[in-house]
C-alpha atoms as one frame of an Amber mdcrd trajectory, in Angstrom:
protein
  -0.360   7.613  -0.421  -3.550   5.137  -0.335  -6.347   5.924   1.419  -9.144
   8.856   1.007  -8.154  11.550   3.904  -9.757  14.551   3.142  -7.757  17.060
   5.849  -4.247  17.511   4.981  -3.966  16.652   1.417  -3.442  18.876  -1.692
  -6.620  19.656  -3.729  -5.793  19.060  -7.597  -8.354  20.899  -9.787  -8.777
  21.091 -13.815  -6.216  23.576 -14.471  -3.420  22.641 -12.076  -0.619  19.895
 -12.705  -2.777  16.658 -12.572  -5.790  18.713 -13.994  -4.488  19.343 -17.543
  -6.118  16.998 -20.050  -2.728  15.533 -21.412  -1.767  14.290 -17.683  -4.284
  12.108 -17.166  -6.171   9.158 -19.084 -10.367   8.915 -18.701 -10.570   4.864
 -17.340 -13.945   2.804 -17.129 -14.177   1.309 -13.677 -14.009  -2.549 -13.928
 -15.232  -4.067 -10.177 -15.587  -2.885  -6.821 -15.356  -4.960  -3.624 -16.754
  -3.636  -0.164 -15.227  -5.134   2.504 -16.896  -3.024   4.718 -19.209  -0.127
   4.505 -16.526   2.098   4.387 -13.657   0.243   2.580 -13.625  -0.454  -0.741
 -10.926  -2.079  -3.451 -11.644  -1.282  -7.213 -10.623  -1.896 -10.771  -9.915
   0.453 -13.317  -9.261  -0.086 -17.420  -5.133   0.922 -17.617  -3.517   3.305
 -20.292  -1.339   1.226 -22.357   1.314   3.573 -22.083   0.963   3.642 -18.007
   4.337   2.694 -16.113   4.923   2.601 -12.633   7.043   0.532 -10.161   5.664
  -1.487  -7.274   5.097   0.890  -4.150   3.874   3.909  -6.710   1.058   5.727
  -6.325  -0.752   8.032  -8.829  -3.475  10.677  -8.804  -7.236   9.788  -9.349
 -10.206  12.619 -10.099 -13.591  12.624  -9.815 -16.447  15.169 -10.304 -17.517
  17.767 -12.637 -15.528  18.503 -15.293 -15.166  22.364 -13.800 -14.441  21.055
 -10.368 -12.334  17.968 -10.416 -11.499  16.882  -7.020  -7.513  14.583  -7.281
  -6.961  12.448  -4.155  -3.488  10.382  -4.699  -3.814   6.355  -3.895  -1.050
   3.621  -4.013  -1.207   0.826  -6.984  -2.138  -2.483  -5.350  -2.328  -4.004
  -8.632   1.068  -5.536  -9.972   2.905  -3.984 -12.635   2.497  -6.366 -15.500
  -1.774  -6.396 -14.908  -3.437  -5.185 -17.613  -5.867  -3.748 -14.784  -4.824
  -1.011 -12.187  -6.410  -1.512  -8.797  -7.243   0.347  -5.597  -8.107   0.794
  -2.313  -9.792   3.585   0.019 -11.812   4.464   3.473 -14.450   6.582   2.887
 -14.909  10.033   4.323 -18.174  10.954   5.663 -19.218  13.990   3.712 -15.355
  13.819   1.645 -15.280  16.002  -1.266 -13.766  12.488  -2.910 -15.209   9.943
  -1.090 -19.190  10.868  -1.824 -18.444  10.848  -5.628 -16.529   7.614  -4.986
 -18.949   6.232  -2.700 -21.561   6.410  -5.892 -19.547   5.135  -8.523 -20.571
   2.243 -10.475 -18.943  -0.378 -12.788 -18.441   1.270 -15.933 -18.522   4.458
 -14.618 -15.241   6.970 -15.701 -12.649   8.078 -13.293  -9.624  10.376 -14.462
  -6.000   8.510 -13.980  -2.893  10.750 -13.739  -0.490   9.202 -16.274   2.212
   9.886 -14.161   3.246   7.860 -10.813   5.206   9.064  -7.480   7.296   7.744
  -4.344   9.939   6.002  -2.685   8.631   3.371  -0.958  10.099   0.901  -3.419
  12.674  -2.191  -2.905  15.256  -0.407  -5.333  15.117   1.908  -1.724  16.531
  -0.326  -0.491  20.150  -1.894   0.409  20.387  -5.578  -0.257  18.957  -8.131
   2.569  17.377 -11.362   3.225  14.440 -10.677   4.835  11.756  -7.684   3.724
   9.357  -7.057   6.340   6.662  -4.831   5.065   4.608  -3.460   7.845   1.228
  -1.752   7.479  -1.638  -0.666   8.709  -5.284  -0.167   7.204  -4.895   0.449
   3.403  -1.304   1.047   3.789  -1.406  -2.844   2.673  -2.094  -1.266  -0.770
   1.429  -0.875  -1.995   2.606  -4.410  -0.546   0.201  -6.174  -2.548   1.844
  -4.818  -6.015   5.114  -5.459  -4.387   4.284  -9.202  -3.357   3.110  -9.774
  -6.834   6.570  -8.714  -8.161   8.485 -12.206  -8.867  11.426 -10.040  -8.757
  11.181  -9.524  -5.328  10.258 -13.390  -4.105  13.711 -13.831  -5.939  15.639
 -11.332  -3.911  14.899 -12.074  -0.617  14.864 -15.067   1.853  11.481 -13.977
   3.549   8.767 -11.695   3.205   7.027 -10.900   6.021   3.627  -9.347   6.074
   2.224  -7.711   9.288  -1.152  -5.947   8.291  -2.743  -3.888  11.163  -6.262
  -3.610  11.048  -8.944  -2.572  13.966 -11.549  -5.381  12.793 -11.027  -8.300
  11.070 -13.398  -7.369   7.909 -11.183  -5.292   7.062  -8.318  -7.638   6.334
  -8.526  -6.915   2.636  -6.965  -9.481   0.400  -6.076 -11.532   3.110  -6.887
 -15.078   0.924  -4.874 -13.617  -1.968  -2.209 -12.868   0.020  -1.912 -16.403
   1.287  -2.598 -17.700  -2.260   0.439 -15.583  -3.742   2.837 -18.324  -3.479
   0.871 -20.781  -5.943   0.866 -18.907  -8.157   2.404 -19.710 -11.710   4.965
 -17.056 -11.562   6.399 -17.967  -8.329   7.162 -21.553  -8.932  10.738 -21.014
  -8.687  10.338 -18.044  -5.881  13.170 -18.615  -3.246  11.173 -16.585  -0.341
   9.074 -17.447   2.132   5.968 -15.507   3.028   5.269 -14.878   6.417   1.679
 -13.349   6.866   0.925 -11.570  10.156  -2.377  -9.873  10.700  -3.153  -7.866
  13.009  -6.617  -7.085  14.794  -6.477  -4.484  17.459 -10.491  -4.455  18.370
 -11.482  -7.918  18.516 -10.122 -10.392  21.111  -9.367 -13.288  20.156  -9.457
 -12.766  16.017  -5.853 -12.868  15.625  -2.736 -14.136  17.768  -1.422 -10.598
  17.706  -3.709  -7.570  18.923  -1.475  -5.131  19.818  -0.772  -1.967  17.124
   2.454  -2.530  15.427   5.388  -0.497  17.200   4.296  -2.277  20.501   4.479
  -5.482  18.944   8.067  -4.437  17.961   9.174  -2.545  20.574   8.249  -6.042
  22.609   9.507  -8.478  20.465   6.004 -10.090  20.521   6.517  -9.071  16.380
   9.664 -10.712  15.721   8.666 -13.912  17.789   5.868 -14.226  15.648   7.637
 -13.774  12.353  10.588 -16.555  13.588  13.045 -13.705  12.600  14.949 -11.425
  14.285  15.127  -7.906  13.055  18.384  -6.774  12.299  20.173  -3.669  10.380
  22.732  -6.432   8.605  19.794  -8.485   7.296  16.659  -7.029   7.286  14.968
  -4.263   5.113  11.928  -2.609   6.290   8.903  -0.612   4.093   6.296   1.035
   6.396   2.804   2.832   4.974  -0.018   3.554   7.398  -1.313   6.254   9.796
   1.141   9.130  10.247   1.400   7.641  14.426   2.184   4.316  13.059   4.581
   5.588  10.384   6.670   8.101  13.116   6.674   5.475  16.071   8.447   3.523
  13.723  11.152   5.406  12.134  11.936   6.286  15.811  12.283   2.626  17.126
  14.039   1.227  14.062  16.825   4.278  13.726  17.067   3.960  17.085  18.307
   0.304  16.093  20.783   1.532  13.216  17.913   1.554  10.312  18.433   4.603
   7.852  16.650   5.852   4.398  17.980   6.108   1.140  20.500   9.132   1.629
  22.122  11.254  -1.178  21.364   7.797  -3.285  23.000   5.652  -1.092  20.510
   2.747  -0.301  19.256   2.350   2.832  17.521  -0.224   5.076  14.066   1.381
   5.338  11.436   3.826   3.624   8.072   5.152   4.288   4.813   6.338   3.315
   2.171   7.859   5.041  -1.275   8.641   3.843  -3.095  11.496   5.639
């Protein structure tokens, strides 16, 4: 769950689960960063008491105090920040995204205490290679999950393929690449493999193609230098619900399975609208 999609998502109000005042903490918005008119990343202040695990998401409310309006959105901030951080399209006319679209640093926004989901490495059978495929702000999860030293210790190679219709809307693209410098992955045994994706532009990026072509072509694995295979490789998807179904077809259709009955599997999802 990541991105602001107003059809087809539950409505949480003062009153129901994420509405009651002990469920969620009143945070002071930190930054925002427009990457394009419509797409925004932004920091909040974090409950000291706040857990969650890399791939989470959690609840977020803004409005009137009688008419609260929760949207959920995945944690792109890592786990140890003392920061939580976010990322959302806005909605023409949203019920979420017009509040959203006016807030302001140090503005409040409620933050359910609680956080939700599966797509998670502990999903996940053991593997050398994690591919972590999105598209828009589906990249929101992978971000936390990159910035888990845990997981550059795990694997052989992360690979990145972020689909995105212009190239603006690459969102943390430099950070991405700068992950590896970073003091806490001095002694990382991965590789990071960064492919992005930009379906509307010709020319802006090697690959142009949406995702499950670029799979079902091998024009994906090509470009990653790594075959994709159910004794190796572990796969988390989030993006657009077509994105998200294509692929569950194409990789079971290779072997890949989900986490069944607690036995770990070689692939999970999320979808956010």
């Amino acid at each position: 769950m990541n991105t602001i999609t107003e059809p087809g998502l539950e409505l949480f109000r003062e009153g129901g689960d994420a509405g009651q005042k002990d469920k969620w903490t009143a945070e002071r918005v930190l930054s925002l960063r427009w990457w394009t008119p419509t797409l925004v990343s932004f920091r909040t202040t974090r409950y000291r008491g706040f857990r969650f695990t890399p791939g989470h998401y959690t609840r977020l409310g803004l409005g009137a105090d009688d008419s609260i309006v929760w949207r959920p959105f995945s944690l792109a901030s890592a786990a140890y920040d003392d920061f939580l951080e976010f990322i959302a399209v806005l909605v023409p006319g949203g019920a979420f995204s017009e509040p959203l679209r006016q807030l302001r640093v140090g503005d409040t926004i409620r933050v359910d205490k609680a956080s939700y989901g599966f797509l998670t490495v502990d999903q996940l059978a053991p593997g050398k290679d994690l591919w972590l495929l999105a598209s828009g702000t589906g990249l929101g999860p992978f971000l936390s999950i990159l910035h888990d030293p845990a997981v550059w210790q795990h694997y052989e190679r992360l690979i990145v393929a972020h689909s995105v219709r212009h190239s603006s809307e690459l969102a943390w693209r430099d950070e991405i690449a700068g992950i590896p410098k970073g003091e806490l992955f001095a002694e990382a045994k991965a590789t990071l493999i960064y492919l992005p994706v930009v379906t509307r532009e010709p020319g802006a990026t090697a690959l142009a193609e949406r995702i499950p072509l670029l799979l079902a072509d091998g024009r994906l694995e090509d470009a990653a230098a790594s075959p994709l295979k159910v004794a190796t490789s572990r796969v988390l998807v989030c993006g657009n619900p077509e994105m998200t179904r294509d692929l569950r077809k194409m990789l079971a259709a290779r072997g890949f399975a989900t986490n069944r009955r607690g036995i770990p599997g070689q692939m999970a999802f999320e979808k956010y609208w």
